[in-house]
VEXDREN-2710 file (C-alpha; in Angstrom, 1 decimal):
% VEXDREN-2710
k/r/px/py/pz
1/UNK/-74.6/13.9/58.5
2/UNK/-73.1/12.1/55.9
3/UNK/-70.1/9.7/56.5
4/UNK/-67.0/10.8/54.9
5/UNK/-66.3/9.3/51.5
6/UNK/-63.6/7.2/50.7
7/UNK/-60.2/8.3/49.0
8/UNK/-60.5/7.9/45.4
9/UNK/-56.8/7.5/45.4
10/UNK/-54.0/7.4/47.6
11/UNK/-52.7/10.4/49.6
12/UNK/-49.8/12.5/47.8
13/UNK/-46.4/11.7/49.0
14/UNK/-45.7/15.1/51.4
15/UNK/-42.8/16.7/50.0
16/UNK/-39.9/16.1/52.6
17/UNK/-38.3/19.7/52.7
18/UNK/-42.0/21.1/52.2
19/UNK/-43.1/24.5/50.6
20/UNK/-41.3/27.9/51.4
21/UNK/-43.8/30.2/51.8
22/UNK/-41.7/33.5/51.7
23/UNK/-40.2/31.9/48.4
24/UNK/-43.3/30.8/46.7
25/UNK/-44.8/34.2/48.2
26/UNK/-41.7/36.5/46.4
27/UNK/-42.0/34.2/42.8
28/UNK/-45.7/35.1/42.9
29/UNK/-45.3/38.9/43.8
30/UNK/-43.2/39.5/40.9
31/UNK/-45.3/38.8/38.3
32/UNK/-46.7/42.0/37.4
33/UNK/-50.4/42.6/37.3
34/UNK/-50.4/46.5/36.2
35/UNK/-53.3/46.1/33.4
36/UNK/-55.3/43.8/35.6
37/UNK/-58.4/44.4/38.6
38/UNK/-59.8/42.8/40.7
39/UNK/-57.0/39.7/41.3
40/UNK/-57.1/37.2/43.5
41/UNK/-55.0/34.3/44.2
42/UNK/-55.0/31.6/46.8
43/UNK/-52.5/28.5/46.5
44/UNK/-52.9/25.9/49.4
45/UNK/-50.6/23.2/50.4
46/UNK/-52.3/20.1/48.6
47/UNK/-52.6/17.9/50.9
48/UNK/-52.6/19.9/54.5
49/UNK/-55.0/22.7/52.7
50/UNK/-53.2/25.2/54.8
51/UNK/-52.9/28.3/53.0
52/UNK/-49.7/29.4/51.2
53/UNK/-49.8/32.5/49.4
54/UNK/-52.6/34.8/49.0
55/UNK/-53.0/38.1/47.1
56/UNK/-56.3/40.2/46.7
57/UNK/-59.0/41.0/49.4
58/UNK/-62.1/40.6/47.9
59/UNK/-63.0/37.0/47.4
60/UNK/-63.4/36.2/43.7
61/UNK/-65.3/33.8/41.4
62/UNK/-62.9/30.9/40.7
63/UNK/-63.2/31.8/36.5
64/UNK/-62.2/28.5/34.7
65/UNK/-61.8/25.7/37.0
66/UNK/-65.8/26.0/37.3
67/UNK/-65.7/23.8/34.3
68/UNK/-63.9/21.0/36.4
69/UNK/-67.2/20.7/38.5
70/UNK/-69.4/21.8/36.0
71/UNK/-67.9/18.4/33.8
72/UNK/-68.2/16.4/37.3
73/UNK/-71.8/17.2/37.3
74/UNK/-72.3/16.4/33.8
75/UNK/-70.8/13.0/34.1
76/UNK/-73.3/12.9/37.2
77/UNK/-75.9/13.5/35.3
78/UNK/-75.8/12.5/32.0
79/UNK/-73.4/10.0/32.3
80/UNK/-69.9/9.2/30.3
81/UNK/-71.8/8.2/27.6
82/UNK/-73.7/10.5/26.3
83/UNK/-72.7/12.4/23.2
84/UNK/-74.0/15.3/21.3
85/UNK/-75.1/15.2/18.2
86/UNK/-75.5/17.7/14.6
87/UNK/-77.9/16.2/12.3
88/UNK/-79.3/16.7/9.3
89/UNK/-83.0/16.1/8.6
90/UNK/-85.2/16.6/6.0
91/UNK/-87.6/20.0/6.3
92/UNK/-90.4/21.4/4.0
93/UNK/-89.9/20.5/0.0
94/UNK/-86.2/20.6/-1.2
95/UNK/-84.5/21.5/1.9
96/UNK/-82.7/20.2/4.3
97/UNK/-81.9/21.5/8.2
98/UNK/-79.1/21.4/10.6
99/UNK/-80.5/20.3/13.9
100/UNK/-77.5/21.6/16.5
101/UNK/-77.1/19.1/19.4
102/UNK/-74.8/21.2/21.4
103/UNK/-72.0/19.3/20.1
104/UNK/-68.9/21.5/22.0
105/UNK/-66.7/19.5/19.6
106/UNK/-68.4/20.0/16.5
107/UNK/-65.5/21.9/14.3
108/UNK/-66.3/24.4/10.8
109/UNK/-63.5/22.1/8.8
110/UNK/-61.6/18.7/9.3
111/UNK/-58.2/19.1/11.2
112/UNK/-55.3/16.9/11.6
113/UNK/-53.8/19.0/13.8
114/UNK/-57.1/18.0/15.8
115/UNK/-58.7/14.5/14.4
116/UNK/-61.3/13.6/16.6
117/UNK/-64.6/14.6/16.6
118/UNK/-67.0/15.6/13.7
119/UNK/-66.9/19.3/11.8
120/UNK/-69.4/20.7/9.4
121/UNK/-66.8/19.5/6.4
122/UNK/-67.6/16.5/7.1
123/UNK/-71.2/16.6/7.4
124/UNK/-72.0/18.7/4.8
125/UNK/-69.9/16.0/2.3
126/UNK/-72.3/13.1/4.2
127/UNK/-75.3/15.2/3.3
128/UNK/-74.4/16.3/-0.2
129/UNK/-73.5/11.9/-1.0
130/UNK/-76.5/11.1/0.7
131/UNK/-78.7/13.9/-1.3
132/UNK/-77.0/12.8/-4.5
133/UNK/-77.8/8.8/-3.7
134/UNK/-81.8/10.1/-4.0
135/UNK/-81.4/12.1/-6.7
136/UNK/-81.6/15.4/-5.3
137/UNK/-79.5/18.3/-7.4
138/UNK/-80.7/21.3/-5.2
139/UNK/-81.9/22.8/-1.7
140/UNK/-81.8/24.8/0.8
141/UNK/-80.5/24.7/4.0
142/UNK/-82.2/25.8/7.2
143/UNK/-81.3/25.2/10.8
144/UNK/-83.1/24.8/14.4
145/UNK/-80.6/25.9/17.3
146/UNK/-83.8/25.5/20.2
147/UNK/-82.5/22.6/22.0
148/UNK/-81.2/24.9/25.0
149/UNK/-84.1/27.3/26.1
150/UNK/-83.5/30.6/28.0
151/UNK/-81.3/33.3/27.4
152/UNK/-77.9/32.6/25.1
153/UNK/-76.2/35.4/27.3
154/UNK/-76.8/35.8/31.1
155/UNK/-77.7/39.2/31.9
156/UNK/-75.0/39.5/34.9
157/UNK/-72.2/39.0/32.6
158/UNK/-70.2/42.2/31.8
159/UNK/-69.8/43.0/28.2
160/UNK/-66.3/41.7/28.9
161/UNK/-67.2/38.4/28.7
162/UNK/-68.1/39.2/25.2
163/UNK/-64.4/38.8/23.9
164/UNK/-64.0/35.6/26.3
165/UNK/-67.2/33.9/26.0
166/UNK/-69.5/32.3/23.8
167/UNK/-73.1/32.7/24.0
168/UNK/-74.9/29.6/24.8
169/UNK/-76.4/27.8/21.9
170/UNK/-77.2/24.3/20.2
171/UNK/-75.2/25.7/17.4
172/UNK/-71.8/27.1/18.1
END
């Protein structure tokens, strides 16, 4: 058995008058949820874990905040420095191929509502100057998306992911 870890940070301040339960309970129940199945909800006191409020009986997958530990591993595993990259390499005689990286940043046009990070505006202008510097006038563009192998969709995801999520691919 493995000692427990250290606190990262320092405990949350409890809240003096604490959390009313019936209160928080009657806020929650009000929200309507005629369109939706399968809901469940569970909100627990932060810092005893006891349970507050919960709503639904079948346990559910926790949707989103699977990307919180799904980014902790990453860091894990990769590390905070690695980056993905797009490039552009040269391929067979007078063309050129987009080599996707699975750059999740990696946007069709500049933005500067959203400034960081690369888009395909941007590359394809590097590319062209970079062409035109060796005197290239013309070619044609292919593309590799095989970094990630297996499937681009799991096959236990309902069709209703389909308007919520994107298949998996080096090339988004």
């Amino acid at each position: 058995v493995a000692p427990a870890p250290s606190p990262v940070l320092s405990p949350l301040p409890r809240p003096s008058a604490g959390v009313n339960a019936a209160a928080l309970a009657a806020r929650l129940d009000a929200v309507k949820r005629d369109q939706l199945t399968n809901v469940g909800i569970a909100v627990l006191d932060a810092t005893s874990g006891d349970v507050l409020y919960r709503a639904g009986g079948t346990p559910q997958a926790p949707a989103s905040t699977m990307k919180i530990l799904s980014g902790l591993v990453a860091l894990d595993v990769l590390g905070p420095d690695t980056t993905f990259a797009t490039r552009v390499v040269p391929g067979a005689s007078g063309q050129i191929v987009l080599v996707g990286g699975g750059d999740p940043l990696l946007r069709s046009a500049s933005s500067d509502a959203y400034p960081r990070g690369p888009s395909l505006q941007d590359l394809a202008t590097k590319t062209a100057a970079a062409l035109k510097a060796t005197g290239a006038t013309s070619v044609t563009l292919g593309y590799d998306a095989s970094r990630f192998t297996g499937p681009a969709w799991h096959p236990a995801w309902p069709d209703t992911f389909r308007w919520h999520v994107a298949p998996i691919t080096a090339l988004t």
